[in-house]
DOZA-641232 format. One record per residue: residue in three letters; x, y negated, z of N, C-alpha, C in turn. Coordinates in steps of 0.001 Angstrom, whole numbers, plus 524288, in hexadecimal, padded with zeros to 5 digits. Atoms other than C-alpha are relative to their C-alpha. Layout:
N
+--------+-------+-------+-------+-------+-------+-------+-------+-------+-------+
! residu !  n.xx !  n.yy !  n.zz ! ca.xx ! ca.yy ! ca.zz !  c.xx !  c.yy !  c.zz !
+--------+-------+-------+-------+-------+-------+-------+-------+-------+-------+
!    ALA !     X !     Y !     Z !     X !     Y !     Z !     X !     Y !     Z !
...
+--------+-------+-------+-------+-------+-------+-------+-------+-------+-------+
//
This chain:
67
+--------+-------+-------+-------+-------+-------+-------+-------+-------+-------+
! residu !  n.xx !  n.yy !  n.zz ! ca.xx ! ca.yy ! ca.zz !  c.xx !  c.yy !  c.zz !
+--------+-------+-------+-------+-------+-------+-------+-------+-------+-------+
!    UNK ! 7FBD5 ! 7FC3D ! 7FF5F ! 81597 ! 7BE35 ! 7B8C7 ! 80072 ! 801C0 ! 805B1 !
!    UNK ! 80015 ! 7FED3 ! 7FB2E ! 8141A ! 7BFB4 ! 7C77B ! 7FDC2 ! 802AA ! 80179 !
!    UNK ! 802A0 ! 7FCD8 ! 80070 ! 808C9 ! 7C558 ! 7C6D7 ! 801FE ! 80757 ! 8003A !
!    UNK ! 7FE6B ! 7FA20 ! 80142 ! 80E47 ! 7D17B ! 7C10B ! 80477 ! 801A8 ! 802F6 !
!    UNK ! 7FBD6 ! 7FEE6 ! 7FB7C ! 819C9 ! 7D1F8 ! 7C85A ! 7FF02 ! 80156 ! 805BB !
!    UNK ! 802AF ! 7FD9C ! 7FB43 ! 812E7 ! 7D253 ! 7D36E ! 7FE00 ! 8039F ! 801A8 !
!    UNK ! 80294 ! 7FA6C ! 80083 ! 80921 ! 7DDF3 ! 7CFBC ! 803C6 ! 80324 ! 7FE8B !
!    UNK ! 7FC17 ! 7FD39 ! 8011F ! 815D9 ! 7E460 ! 7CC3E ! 801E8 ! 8004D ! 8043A !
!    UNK ! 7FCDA ! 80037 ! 7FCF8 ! 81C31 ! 7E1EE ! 7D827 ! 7FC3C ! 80295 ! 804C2 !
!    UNK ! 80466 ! 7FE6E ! 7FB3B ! 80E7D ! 7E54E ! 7E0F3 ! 7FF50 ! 805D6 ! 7FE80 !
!    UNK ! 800B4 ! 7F8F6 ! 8020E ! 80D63 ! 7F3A5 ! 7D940 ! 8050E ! 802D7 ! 8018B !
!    UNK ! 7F9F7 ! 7FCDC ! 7FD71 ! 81D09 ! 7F608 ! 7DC21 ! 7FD81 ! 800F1 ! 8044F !
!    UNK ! 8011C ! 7FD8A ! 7FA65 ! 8198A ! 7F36B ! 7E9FA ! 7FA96 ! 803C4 ! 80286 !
!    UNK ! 803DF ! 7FC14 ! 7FCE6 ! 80D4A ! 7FA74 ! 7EB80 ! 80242 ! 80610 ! 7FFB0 !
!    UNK ! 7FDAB ! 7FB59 ! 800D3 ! 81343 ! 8060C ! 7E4D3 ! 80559 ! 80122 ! 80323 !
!    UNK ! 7FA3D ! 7FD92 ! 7FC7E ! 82124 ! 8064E ! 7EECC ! 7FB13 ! 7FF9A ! 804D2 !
!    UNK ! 801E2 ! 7FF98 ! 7FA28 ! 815D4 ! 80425 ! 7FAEC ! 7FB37 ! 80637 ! 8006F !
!    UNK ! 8026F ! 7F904 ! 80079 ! 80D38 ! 810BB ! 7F551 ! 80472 ! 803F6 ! 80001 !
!    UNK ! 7FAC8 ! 7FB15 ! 7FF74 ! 8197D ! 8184C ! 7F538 ! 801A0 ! 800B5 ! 803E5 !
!    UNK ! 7FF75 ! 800A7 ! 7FA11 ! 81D6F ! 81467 ! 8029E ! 7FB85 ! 803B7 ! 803CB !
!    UNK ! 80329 ! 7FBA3 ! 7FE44 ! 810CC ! 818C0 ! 8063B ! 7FD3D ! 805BC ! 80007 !
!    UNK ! 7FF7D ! 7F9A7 ! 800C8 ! 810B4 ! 82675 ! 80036 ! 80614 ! 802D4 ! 80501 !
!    UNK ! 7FE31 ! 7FF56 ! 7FACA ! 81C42 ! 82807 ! 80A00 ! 7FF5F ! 8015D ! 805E7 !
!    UNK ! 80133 ! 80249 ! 7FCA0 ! 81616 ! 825FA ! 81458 ! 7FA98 ! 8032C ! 8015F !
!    UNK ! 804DB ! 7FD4E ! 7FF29 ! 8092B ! 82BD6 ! 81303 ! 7FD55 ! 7FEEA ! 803B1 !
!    UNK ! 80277 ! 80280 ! 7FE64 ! 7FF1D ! 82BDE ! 81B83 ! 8026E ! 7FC96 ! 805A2 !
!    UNK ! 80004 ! 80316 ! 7FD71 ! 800E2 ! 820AC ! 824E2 ! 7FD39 ! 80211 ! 80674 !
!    UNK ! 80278 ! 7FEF4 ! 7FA88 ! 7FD29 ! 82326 ! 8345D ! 7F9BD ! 7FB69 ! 7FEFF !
!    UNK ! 8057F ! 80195 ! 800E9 ! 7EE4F ! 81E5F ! 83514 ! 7FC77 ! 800B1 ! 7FB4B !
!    UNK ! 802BD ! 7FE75 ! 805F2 ! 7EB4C ! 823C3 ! 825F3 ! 7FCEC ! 8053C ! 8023F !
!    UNK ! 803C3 ! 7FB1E ! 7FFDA ! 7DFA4 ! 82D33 ! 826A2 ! 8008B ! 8052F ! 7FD53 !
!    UNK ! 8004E ! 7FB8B ! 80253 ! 7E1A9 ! 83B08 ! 8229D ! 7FB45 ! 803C6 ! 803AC !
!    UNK ! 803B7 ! 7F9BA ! 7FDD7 ! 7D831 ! 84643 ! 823C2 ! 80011 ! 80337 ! 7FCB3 !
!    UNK ! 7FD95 ! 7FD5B ! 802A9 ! 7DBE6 ! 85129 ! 81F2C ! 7FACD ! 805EA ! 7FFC0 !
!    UNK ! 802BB ! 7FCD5 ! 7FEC8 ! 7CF2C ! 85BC1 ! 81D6E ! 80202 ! 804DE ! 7FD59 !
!    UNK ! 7FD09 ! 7FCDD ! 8012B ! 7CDE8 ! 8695E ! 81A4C ! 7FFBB ! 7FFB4 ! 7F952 !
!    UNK ! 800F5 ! 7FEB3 ! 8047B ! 7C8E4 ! 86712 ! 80A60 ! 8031E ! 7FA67 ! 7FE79 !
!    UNK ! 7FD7F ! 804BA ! 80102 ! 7CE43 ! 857A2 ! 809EA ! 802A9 ! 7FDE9 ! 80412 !
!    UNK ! 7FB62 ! 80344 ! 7FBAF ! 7D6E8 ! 84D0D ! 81027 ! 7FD58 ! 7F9BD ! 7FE37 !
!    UNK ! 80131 ! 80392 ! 80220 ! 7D3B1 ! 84017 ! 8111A ! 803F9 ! 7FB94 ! 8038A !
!    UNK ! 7FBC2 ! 8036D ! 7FE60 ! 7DEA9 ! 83431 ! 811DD ! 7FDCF ! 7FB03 ! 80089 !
!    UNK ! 80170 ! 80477 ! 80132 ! 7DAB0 ! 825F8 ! 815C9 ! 80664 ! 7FC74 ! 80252 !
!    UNK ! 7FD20 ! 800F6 ! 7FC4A ! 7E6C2 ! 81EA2 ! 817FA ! 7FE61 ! 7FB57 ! 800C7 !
!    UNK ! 800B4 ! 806CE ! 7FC72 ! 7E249 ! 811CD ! 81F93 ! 80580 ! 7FCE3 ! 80054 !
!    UNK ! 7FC58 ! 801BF ! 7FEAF ! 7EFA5 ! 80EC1 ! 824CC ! 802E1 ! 7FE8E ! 7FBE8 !
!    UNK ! 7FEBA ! 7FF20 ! 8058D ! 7F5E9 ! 8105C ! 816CC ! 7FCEE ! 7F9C4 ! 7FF36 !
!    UNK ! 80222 ! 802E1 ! 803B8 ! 7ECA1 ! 807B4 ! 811F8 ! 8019B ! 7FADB ! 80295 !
!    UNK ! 7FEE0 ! 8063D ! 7FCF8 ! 7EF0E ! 7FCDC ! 81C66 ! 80461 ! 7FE30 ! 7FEB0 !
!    UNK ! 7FB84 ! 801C7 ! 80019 ! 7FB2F ! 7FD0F ! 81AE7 ! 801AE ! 7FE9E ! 7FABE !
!    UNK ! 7FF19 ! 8023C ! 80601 ! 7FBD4 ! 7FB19 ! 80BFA ! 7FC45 ! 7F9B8 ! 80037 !
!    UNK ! 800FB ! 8045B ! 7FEB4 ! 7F28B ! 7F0E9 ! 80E09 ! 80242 ! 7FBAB ! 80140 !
!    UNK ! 7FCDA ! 801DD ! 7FD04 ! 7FA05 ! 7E97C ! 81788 ! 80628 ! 7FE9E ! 7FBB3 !
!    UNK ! 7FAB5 ! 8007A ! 80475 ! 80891 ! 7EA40 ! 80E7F ! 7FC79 ! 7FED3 ! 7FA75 !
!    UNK ! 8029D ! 80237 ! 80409 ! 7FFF3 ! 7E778 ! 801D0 ! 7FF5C ! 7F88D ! 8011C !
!    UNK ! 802BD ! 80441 ! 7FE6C ! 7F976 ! 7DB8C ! 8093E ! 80644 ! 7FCC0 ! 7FFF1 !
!    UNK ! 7FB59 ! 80239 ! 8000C ! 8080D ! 7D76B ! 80CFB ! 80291 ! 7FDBB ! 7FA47 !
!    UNK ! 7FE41 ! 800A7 ! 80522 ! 80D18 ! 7D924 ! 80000 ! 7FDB4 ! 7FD76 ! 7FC4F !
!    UNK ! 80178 ! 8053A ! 80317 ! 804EB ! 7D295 ! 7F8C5 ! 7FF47 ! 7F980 ! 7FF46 !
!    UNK ! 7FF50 ! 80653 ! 7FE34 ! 8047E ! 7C72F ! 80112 ! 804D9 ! 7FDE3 ! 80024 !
!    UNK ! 7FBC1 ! 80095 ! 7FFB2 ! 81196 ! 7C6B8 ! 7FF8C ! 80235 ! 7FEB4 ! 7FB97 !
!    UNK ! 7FF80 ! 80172 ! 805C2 ! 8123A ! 7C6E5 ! 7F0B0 ! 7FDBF ! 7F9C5 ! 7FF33 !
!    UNK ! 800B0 ! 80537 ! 800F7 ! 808F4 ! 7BAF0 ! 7F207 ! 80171 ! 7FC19 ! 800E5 !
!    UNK ! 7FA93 ! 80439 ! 7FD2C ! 8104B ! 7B3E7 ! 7FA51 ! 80442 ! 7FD22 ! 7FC57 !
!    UNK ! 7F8D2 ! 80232 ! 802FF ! 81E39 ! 7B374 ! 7F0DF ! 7FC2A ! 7FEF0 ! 7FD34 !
!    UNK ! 8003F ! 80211 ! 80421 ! 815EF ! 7B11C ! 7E5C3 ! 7FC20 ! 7FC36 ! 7FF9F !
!    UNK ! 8028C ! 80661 ! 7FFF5 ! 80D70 ! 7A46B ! 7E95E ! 80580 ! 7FC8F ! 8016A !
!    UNK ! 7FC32 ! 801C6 ! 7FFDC ! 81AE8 ! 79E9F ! 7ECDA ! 800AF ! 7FEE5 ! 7FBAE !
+--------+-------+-------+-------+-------+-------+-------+-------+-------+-------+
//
């Protein structure tokens, strides 16, 4: 039963931290280039930073629940 509660509780939060980051848009250090027929977006910074709060958060879930 934890299990699921958990993947329930990790999809809430990914879905309120993708929303946050539609806000927000691109991040200072995210790559845009913008040509004259295409555009092309890499966001680096974006990505670190989900990284980083993911990495937190999950280690954080494991934490309370080996207790």
């Amino acid at each position: 039963m934890h299990i699921g509660k958990s993947i329930i509780f990790m999809g809430i939060v990914l879905v309120i931290v993708g929303l946050l980051f539609t806000l927000f848009k691109p991040l200072p250090g995210d790559i845009e280039y913008k040509g004259e027929k295409f555009s092309v977006y890499f966001p680096i910074v974006t990505s670190i930073v989900v990284s980083i709060v993911l990495t937190i958060l999950i280690n954080l879930l494991i934490y309370f629940f080996k207790r």
